[in-house]
C-alpha positions in Angstrom: 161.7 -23.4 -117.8 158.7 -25.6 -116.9 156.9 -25.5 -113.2 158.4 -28.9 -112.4 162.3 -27.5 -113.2 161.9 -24.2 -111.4 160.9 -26.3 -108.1 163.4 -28.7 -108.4 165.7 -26.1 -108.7 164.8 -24.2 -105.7 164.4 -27.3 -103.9 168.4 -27.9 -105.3 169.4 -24.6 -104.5 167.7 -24.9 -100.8 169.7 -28.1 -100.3 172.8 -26.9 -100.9 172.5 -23.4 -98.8 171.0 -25.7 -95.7 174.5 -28.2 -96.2 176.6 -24.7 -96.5 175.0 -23.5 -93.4 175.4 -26.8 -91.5 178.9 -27.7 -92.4 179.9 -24.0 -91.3 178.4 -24.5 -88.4 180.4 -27.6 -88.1 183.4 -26.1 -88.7 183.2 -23.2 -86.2 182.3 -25.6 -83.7 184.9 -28.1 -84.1 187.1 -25.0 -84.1 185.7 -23.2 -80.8 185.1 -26.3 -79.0 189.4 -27.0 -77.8 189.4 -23.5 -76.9 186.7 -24.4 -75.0 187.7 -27.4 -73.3 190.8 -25.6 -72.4 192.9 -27.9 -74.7 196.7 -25.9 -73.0 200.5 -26.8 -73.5 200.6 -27.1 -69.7 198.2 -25.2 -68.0 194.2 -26.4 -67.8 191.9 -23.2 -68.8 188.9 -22.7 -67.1 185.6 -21.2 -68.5 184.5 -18.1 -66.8 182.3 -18.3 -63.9 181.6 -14.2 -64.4 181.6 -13.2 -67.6 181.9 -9.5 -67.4 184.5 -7.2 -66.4 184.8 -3.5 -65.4 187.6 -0.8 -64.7 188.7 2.7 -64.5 191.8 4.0 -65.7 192.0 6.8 -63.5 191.8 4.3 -60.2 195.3 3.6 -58.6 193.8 0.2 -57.2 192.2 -0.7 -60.5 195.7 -0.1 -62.1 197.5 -2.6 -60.2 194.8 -5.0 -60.7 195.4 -4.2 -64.4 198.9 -5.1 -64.1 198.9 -8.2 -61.8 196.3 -9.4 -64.3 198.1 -8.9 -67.4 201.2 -9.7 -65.8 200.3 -13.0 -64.7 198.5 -13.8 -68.1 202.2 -13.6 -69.4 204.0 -15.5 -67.1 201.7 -18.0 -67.2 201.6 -18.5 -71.0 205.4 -20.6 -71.1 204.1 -21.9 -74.3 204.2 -18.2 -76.2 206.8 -16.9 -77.3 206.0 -13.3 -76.5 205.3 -13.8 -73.0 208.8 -13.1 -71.8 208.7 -10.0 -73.8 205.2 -8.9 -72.9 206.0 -9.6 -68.8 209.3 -6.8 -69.3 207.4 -4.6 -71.2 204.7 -4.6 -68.4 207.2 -4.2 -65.9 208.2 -1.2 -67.7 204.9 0.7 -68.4 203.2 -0.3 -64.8 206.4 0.1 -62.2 209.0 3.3 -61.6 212.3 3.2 -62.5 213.2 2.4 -58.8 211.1 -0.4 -58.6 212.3 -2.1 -61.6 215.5 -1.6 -60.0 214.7 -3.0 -56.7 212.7 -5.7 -58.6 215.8 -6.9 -60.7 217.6 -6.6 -57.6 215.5 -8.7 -55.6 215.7 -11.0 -58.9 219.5 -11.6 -58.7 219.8 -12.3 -55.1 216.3 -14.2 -54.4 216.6 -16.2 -58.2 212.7 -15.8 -58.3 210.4 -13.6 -59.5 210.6 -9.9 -57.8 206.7 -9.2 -59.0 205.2 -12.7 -57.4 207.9 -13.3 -55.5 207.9 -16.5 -55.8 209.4 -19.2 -58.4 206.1 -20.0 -60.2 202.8 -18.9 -61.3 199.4 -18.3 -59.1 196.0 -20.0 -60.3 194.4 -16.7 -58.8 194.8 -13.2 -58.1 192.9 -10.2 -56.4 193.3 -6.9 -55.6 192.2 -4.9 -52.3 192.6 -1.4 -51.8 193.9 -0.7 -48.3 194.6 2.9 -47.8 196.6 6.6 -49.0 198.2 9.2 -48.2 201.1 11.4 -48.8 200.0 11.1 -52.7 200.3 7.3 -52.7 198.0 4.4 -52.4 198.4 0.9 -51.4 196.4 -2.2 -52.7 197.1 -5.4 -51.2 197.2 -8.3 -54.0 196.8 -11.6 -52.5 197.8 -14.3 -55.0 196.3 -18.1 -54.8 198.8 -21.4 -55.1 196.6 -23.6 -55.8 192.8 -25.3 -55.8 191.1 -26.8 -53.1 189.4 -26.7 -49.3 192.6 -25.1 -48.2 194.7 -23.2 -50.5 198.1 -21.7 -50.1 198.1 -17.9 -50.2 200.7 -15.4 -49.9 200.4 -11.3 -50.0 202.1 -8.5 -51.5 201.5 -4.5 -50.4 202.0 -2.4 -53.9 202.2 0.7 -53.0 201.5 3.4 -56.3 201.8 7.6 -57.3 198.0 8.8 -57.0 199.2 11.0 -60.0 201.1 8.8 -62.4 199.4 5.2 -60.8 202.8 4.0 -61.4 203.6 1.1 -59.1 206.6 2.8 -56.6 207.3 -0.1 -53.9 206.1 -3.6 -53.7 206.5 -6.1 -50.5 205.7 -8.9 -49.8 203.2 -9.1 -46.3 205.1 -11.5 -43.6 
Protein backbone atom coordinates (compact mmCIF):
# COMPACT_ATOMS: atom_id res chain seq x y z
CA UNK A 1 0.00 0.00 0.00
CA UNK A 2 1.62 3.35 -1.09
CA UNK A 3 2.08 6.56 1.49
CA UNK A 4 -0.80 8.37 -0.28
CA UNK A 5 -3.45 5.14 0.27
CA UNK A 6 -2.42 4.57 3.85
CA UNK A 7 -3.36 8.42 4.57
CA UNK A 8 -6.30 8.48 2.84
CA UNK A 9 -7.30 5.63 4.54
CA UNK A 10 -6.76 6.85 8.06
CA UNK A 11 -8.12 10.01 6.99
CA UNK A 12 -11.42 7.55 5.85
CA UNK A 13 -11.27 5.68 8.85
CA UNK A 14 -11.13 9.08 11.07
CA UNK A 15 -14.19 10.34 9.25
CA UNK A 16 -16.28 7.75 9.82
CA UNK A 17 -15.36 7.15 13.73
CA UNK A 18 -15.88 11.22 14.20
CA UNK A 19 -19.66 10.78 12.24
CA UNK A 20 -20.20 7.44 14.63
CA UNK A 21 -19.29 9.48 17.54
CA UNK A 22 -21.47 12.48 16.64
CA UNK A 23 -24.51 10.77 15.50
CA UNK A 24 -24.45 8.78 18.92
CA UNK A 25 -24.19 11.64 20.55
CA UNK A 26 -27.21 12.79 18.61
CA UNK A 27 -29.07 10.07 19.43
CA UNK A 28 -28.54 10.03 23.26
CA UNK A 29 -29.50 13.48 23.23
CA UNK A 30 -32.49 13.49 21.30
CA UNK A 31 -33.36 10.60 23.59
CA UNK A 32 -32.51 12.33 27.09
CA UNK A 33 -33.64 15.63 26.17
CA UNK A 34 -38.00 14.75 26.68
CA UNK A 35 -37.05 13.27 29.86
CA UNK A 36 -35.61 16.36 30.39
CA UNK A 37 -38.09 18.71 29.47
CA UNK A 38 -40.40 16.75 31.50
CA UNK A 39 -42.40 15.65 28.45
CA UNK A 40 -45.52 13.73 31.15
CA UNK A 41 -49.03 12.13 30.35
CA UNK A 42 -50.46 14.75 32.82
CA UNK A 43 -48.18 15.87 35.26
CA UNK A 44 -45.16 18.56 34.34
CA UNK A 45 -41.66 17.15 35.82
CA UNK A 46 -39.36 19.32 37.19
CA UNK A 47 -35.49 19.15 37.16
CA UNK A 48 -33.88 18.87 40.50
CA UNK A 49 -32.95 21.95 42.22
CA UNK A 50 -30.75 19.54 44.81
CA UNK A 51 -29.29 16.85 43.30
CA UNK A 52 -28.34 14.66 46.12
CA UNK A 53 -30.03 12.63 48.55
CA UNK A 54 -29.32 11.00 51.91
CA UNK A 55 -31.00 8.45 54.53
CA UNK A 56 -30.73 5.93 57.17
CA UNK A 57 -32.56 2.95 57.38
CA UNK A 58 -32.47 2.61 60.91
CA UNK A 59 -34.19 6.33 61.51
CA UNK A 60 -38.01 6.12 62.31
CA UNK A 61 -38.36 9.75 60.71
CA UNK A 62 -36.31 8.90 57.67
CA UNK A 63 -38.63 5.83 57.18
CA UNK A 64 -41.72 7.72 56.80
CA UNK A 65 -40.08 10.06 54.63
CA UNK A 66 -39.13 6.98 52.64
CA UNK A 67 -42.68 6.04 52.37
CA UNK A 68 -44.49 9.41 51.79
CA UNK A 69 -41.84 9.74 49.00
CA UNK A 70 -42.27 6.55 47.32
CA UNK A 71 -45.81 6.55 48.00
CA UNK A 72 -46.57 9.73 46.42
CA UNK A 73 -44.25 8.81 43.34
CA UNK A 74 -47.00 6.10 42.76
CA UNK A 75 -50.03 7.85 43.10
CA UNK A 76 -48.84 10.39 41.14
CA UNK A 77 -47.76 8.25 38.15
CA UNK A 78 -51.82 7.66 36.71
CA UNK A 79 -50.20 6.98 33.56
CA UNK A 80 -48.30 3.53 34.86
CA UNK A 81 -49.79 0.74 35.17
CA UNK A 82 -47.99 -0.49 38.19
CA UNK A 83 -48.65 2.38 40.28
CA UNK A 84 -51.87 1.08 41.83
CA UNK A 85 -49.98 -2.03 42.60
CA UNK A 86 -46.79 -0.39 43.79
CA UNK A 87 -49.06 2.27 46.23
CA UNK A 88 -50.77 -1.24 48.02
CA UNK A 89 -47.69 -2.93 48.23
CA UNK A 90 -46.21 0.14 50.05
CA UNK A 91 -49.07 0.32 52.18
CA UNK A 92 -48.25 -3.01 53.16
CA UNK A 93 -44.44 -3.06 53.79
CA UNK A 94 -44.42 0.66 55.53
CA UNK A 95 -47.93 0.51 57.80
CA UNK A 96 -49.23 -2.20 60.68
CA UNK A 97 -51.88 -4.31 60.08
CA UNK A 98 -54.08 -1.87 62.20
CA UNK A 99 -53.34 0.92 60.16
CA UNK A 100 -54.09 -0.55 56.96
CA UNK A 101 -57.24 -1.35 58.51
CA UNK A 102 -58.01 2.02 59.78
CA UNK A 103 -56.68 3.35 56.48
CA UNK A 104 -59.19 1.27 54.28
CA UNK A 105 -61.59 2.21 56.79
CA UNK A 106 -61.20 5.72 56.57
CA UNK A 107 -61.17 4.86 52.62
CA UNK A 108 -64.79 3.54 52.55
CA UNK A 109 -66.42 6.21 54.57
CA UNK A 110 -64.25 9.42 53.57
CA UNK A 111 -64.05 8.00 49.42
CA UNK A 112 -60.48 9.57 49.53
CA UNK A 113 -57.32 8.55 50.11
CA UNK A 114 -56.61 7.37 53.92
CA UNK A 115 -52.57 7.99 53.39
CA UNK A 116 -53.04 11.94 51.94
CA UNK A 117 -56.17 12.18 52.98
CA UNK A 118 -57.34 13.88 50.47
CA UNK A 119 -58.77 13.17 46.79
CA UNK A 120 -55.65 14.03 44.78
CA UNK A 121 -51.99 14.26 44.68
CA UNK A 122 -49.49 16.88 46.41
CA UNK A 123 -46.70 18.79 44.27
CA UNK A 124 -44.55 18.52 47.55
CA UNK A 125 -43.93 16.69 50.54
CA UNK A 126 -41.65 16.93 53.85
CA UNK A 127 -40.99 15.22 56.76
CA UNK A 128 -40.41 16.74 60.42
CA UNK A 129 -39.57 14.82 63.28
CA UNK A 130 -41.53 16.01 66.35
CA UNK A 131 -41.00 13.81 69.25
CA UNK A 132 -41.07 9.94 71.16
CA UNK A 133 -41.80 8.08 73.64
CA UNK A 134 -43.31 4.99 74.93
CA UNK A 135 -41.25 3.14 71.99
CA UNK A 136 -42.91 5.27 69.25
CA UNK A 137 -42.02 8.33 67.30
CA UNK A 138 -43.99 10.89 65.50
CA UNK A 139 -42.98 12.89 62.29
CA UNK A 140 -45.22 15.36 61.08
CA UNK A 141 -45.49 15.25 57.04
CA UNK A 142 -46.78 18.38 55.73
CA UNK A 143 -47.86 17.92 52.14
CA UNK A 144 -48.01 21.03 49.43
CA UNK A 145 -51.30 21.63 47.06
CA UNK A 146 -49.99 23.52 44.80
CA UNK A 147 -47.23 26.36 43.48
CA UNK A 148 -47.16 29.80 44.14
CA UNK A 149 -46.83 32.94 46.78
CA UNK A 150 -49.43 31.21 48.81
CA UNK A 151 -49.82 27.62 48.68
CA UNK A 152 -52.35 25.37 50.26
CA UNK A 153 -50.98 23.01 52.86
CA UNK A 154 -52.39 20.52 55.00
CA UNK A 155 -50.58 18.12 57.84
CA UNK A 156 -50.63 14.67 58.92
CA UNK A 157 -48.96 13.30 62.52
CA UNK A 158 -47.54 9.56 61.62
CA UNK A 159 -46.89 8.18 64.44
CA UNK A 160 -44.25 4.76 64.02
CA UNK A 161 -42.67 1.50 66.37
CA UNK A 162 -39.01 2.78 67.21
CA UNK A 163 -38.27 -1.04 66.75
CA UNK A 164 -40.02 -2.23 63.64
CA UNK A 165 -40.36 1.78 62.02
CA UNK A 166 -43.63 0.52 60.97
CA UNK A 167 -46.08 3.31 60.54
CA UNK A 168 -48.84 2.45 63.67
CA UNK A 169 -51.41 5.64 63.48
CA UNK A 170 -51.66 8.39 61.03
CA UNK A 171 -53.92 11.78 61.57
CA UNK A 172 -54.48 14.29 60.00
CA UNK A 173 -53.49 17.87 62.16
CA UNK A 174 -56.81 20.13 62.43
Amino acid sequence: MSVRSRTLSRTHSRKILLTAVALTGGFTLAAVTPALAGTGPSHTTRAAAVSSAQGDPRNATQHVADFYGAYIDAVWATGDKSAGTAAKALRGFYLTAAAQKKVAAFEKKEHADGILFAQNVPVKWQVTYTGSGAGHATSRVTLTWSDGKHPEVSRIDVRSDLKTLKITDLKPVR
